[in-house]
Backbone as JSON, one array per atom type, in Angstrom:
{
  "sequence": "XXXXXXXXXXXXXXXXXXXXXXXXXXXXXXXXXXXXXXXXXXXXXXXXXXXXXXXXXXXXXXXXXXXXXXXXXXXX",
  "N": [[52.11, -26.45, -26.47], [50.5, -29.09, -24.83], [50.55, -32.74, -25.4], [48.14, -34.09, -24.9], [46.34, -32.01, -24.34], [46.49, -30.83, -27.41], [45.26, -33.83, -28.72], [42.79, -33.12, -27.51], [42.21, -31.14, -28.77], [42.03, -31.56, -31.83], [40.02, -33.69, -31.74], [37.66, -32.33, -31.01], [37.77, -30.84, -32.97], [37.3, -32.01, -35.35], [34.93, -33.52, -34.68], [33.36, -31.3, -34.97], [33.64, -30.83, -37.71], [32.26, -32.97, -38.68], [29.79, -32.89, -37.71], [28.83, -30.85, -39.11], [28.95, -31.87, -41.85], [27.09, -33.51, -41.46], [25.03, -32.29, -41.1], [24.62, -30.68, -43.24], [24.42, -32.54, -45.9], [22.35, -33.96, -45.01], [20.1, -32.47, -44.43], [17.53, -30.43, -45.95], [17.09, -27.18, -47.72], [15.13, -25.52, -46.64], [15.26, -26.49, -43.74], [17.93, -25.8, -43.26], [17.95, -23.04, -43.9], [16.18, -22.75, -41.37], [17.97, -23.09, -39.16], [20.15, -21.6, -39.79], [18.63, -19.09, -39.14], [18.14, -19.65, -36.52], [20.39, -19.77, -34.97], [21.45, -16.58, -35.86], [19.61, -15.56, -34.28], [19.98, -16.45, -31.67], [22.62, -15.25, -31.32], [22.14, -12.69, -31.56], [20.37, -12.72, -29.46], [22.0, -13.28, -27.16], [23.98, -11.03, -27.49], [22.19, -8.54, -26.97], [21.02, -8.88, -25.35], [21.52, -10.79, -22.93], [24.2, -10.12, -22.31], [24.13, -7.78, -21.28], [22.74, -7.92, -19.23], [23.92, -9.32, -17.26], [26.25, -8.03, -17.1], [25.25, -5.43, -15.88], [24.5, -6.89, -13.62], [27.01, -8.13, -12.24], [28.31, -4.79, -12.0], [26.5, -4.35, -9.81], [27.06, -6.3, -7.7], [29.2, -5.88, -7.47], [29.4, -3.01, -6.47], [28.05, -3.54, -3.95], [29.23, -5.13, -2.73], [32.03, -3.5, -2.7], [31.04, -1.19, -0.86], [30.41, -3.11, 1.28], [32.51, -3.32, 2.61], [33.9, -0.98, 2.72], [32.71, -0.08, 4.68], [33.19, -1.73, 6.69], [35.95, -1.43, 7.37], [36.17, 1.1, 8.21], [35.12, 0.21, 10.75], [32.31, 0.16, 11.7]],
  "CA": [[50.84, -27.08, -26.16], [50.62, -30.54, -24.68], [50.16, -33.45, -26.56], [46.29, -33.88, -24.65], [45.31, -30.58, -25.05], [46.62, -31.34, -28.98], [44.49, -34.06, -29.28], [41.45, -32.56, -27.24], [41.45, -29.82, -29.81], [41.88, -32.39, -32.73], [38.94, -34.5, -31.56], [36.36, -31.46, -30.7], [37.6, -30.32, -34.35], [36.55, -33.56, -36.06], [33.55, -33.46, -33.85], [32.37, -30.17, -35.64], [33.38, -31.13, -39.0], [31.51, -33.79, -39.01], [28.37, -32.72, -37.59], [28.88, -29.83, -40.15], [29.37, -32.15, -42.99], [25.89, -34.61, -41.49], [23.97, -31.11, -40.96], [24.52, -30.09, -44.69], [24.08, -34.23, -46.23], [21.13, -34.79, -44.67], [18.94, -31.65, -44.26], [16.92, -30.0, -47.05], [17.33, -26.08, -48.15], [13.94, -24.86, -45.85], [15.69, -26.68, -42.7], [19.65, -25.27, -43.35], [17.89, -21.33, -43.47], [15.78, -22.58, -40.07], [18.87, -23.63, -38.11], [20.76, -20.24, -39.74], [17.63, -18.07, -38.26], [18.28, -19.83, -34.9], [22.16, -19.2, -34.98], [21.5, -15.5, -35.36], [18.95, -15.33, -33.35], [21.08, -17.35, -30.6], [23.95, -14.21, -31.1], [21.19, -11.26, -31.29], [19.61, -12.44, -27.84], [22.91, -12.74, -26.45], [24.51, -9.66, -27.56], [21.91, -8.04, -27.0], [19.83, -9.19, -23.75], [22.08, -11.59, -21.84], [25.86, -9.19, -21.9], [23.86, -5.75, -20.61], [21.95, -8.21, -17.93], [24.85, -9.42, -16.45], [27.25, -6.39, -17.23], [24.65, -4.91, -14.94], [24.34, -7.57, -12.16], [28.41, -7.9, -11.89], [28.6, -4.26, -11.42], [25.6, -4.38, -8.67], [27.57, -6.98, -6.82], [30.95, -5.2, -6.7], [29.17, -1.91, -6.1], [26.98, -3.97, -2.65], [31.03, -5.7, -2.18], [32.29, -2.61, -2.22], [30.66, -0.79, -0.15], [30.38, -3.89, 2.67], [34.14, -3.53, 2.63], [34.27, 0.34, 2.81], [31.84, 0.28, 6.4], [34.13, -2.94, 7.67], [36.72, -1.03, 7.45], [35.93, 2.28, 9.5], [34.84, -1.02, 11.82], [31.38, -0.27, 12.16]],
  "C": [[51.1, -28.56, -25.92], [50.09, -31.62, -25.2], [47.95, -33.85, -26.16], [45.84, -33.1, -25.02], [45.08, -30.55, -26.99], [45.1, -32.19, -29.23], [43.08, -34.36, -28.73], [40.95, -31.63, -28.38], [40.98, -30.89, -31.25], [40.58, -33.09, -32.77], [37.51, -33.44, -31.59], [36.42, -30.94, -32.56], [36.67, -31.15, -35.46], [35.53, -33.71, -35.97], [32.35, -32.57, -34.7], [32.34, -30.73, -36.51], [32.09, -31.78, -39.41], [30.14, -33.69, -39.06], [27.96, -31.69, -38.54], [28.41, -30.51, -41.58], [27.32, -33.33, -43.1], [25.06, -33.23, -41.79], [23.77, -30.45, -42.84], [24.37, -31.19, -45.82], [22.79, -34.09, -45.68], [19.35, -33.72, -44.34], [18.7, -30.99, -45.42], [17.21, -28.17, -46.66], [16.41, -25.14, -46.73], [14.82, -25.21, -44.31], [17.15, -26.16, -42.36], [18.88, -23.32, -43.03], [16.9, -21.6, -42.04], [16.76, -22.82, -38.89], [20.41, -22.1, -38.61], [20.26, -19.08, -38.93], [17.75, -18.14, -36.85], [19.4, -19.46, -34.71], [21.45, -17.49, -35.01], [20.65, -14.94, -34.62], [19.29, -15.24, -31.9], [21.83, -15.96, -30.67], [23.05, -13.14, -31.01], [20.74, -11.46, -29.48], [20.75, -12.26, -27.03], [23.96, -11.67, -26.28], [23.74, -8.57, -26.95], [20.6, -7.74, -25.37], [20.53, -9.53, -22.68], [23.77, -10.7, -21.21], [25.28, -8.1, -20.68], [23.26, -6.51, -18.98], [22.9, -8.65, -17.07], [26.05, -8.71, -16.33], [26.62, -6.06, -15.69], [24.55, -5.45, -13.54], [25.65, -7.96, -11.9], [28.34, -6.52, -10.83], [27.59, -4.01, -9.86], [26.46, -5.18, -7.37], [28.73, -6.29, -6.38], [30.66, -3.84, -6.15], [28.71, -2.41, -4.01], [28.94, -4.27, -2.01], [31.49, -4.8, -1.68], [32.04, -1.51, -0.94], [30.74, -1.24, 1.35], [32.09, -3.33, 3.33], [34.53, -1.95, 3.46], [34.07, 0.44, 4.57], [32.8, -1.2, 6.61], [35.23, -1.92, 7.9], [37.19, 0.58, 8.66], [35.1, 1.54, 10.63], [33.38, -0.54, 12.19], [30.48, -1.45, 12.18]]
}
C-alpha cells in the first residue's frame, strides 16, 4: 500500500473516531437510541428497497443491451 493511500486511510480513520468519540460526549441517552433507529433504518431501506430496485433495473438494461446486440448482429 502506498504511503498516500496509508495516510488517506489514517486520516478518514481519525475522522470517524472522533466524530464517534463527539457523538457519544455530547449527546444525551434519548438522542444516541434516535441516531441508532436511523442507522438501522438507513440498512433496512437499503437492503431491502434500494438492492432489489436496482438488481432489477441492471438486469432490464442488459436484457434491452442484449437483445439490441442480438438483432445488430443478424444486421437488421
Amino acid at each position: 500500500m502506498g504511503a498516500a493511500r496509508m495516510l488517506l486511510w489514517a486520516v478518514g480513520a481519525a475522522g470517524i473516531a472522533y466524530g464517534a468519540w463527539l457523538l457519544v460526549t455530547t449527546q444525551n441517552l434519548q438522542q444516541l437510541l434516535g441516531v441508532a433507529i436511523w442507522l438501522v433504518a438507513a440498512v433496512v431501506v437499503h437492503d431491502a428497497l434500494l438492492v432489489p430496485l436496482l438488481t432489477a433495473a441492471h438486469r432490464g438494461v442488459d436484457a434491452v443491451r442484449d437483445a439490441t446486440r442480438r438483432h445488430r448482429a443478424r444486421g437488421q
